[in-house]
Steps between C-alpha positions, in 0.01 A plus 500: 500500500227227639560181308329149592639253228344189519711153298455100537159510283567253166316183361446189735287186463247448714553349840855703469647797697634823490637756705397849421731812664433864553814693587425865621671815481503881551275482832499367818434172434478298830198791618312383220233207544603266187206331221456261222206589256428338162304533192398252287361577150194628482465544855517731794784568710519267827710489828693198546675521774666792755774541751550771790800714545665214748397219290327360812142503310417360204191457345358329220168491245328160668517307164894530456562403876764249535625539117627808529773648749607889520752578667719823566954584529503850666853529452455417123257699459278204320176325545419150368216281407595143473212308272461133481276238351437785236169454297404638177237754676784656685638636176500859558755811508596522866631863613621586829325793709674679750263705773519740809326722668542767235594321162472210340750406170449269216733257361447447093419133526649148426302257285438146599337222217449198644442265231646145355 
C-alpha cells in the first residue's frame, strides 16, 4: 500500500521555522523525483520546491529561494522541506508529491499557520 505521510506542520510566529517531513512507503522510493506543493485558502495549488531521485537537483518557485530548503534520506525513505523566516502568506497545507515516469502519489497534507 502507497503511503506518503507528511508531519512537522503546527503554529509558528512569523520570522519562525519549521521543518516539514514526508516519509514514503510501499514503492520504490529513491526512483521517484521528490515535491513540495501547497495550498493556501482560497487559492490554487502551487509547486514549491522539487528534488531528483539522487537528491543532486533541487529546484525551487523563485520567490521562496533561499527560505526554503528540500532535501531527501534514501535510506529513510523521507523527504524534507526546511522553512525559515516564515511569513503569514506562507500559511498553507503543504503535501508531499512523489513522481516517475509512470505514477505520481499524493501525500494528505500538513498545515502550516504562521501567525503571532
Amino acid at each position: 500500500q502507497v503511503q506518503l505521510v507528511e508531519s512537522g506542520g503546527g503554529l509558528v510566529q512569523p520570522g519562525g521555522s519549521l521543518r516539514l517531513s514526508c516519509a514514503a512507503s510501499g514503492f520504490r522510493f529513491s526512483l521517484y523525483d521528490m515535491y513540495w506543493y501547497r495550498q493556501a485558502p482560497g487559492k490554487d495549488r502551487e509547486l514549491v520546491a522539487g528534488i531528483t531521485t539522487a537528491g543532486d537537483t533541487t529546484n525551487y518557485v523563485d520567490s521562496l529561494k533561499g527560505r526554503f530548503t528540500i532535501s531527501r534520506d534514501n535510506a529513510k525513505n523521507t523527504v524534507s522541506l526546511q522553512m525559515s523566516s516564515l511569513k503569514p502568506e506562507d500559511t498553507a497545507v503543504y503535501y508531499c508529491k512523489a513522481v516517475s515516469l509512470l505514477r505520481h502519489y499524493w501525500g494528505q497534507g500538513t498545515q502550516v499557520t504562521v501567525s503571532s
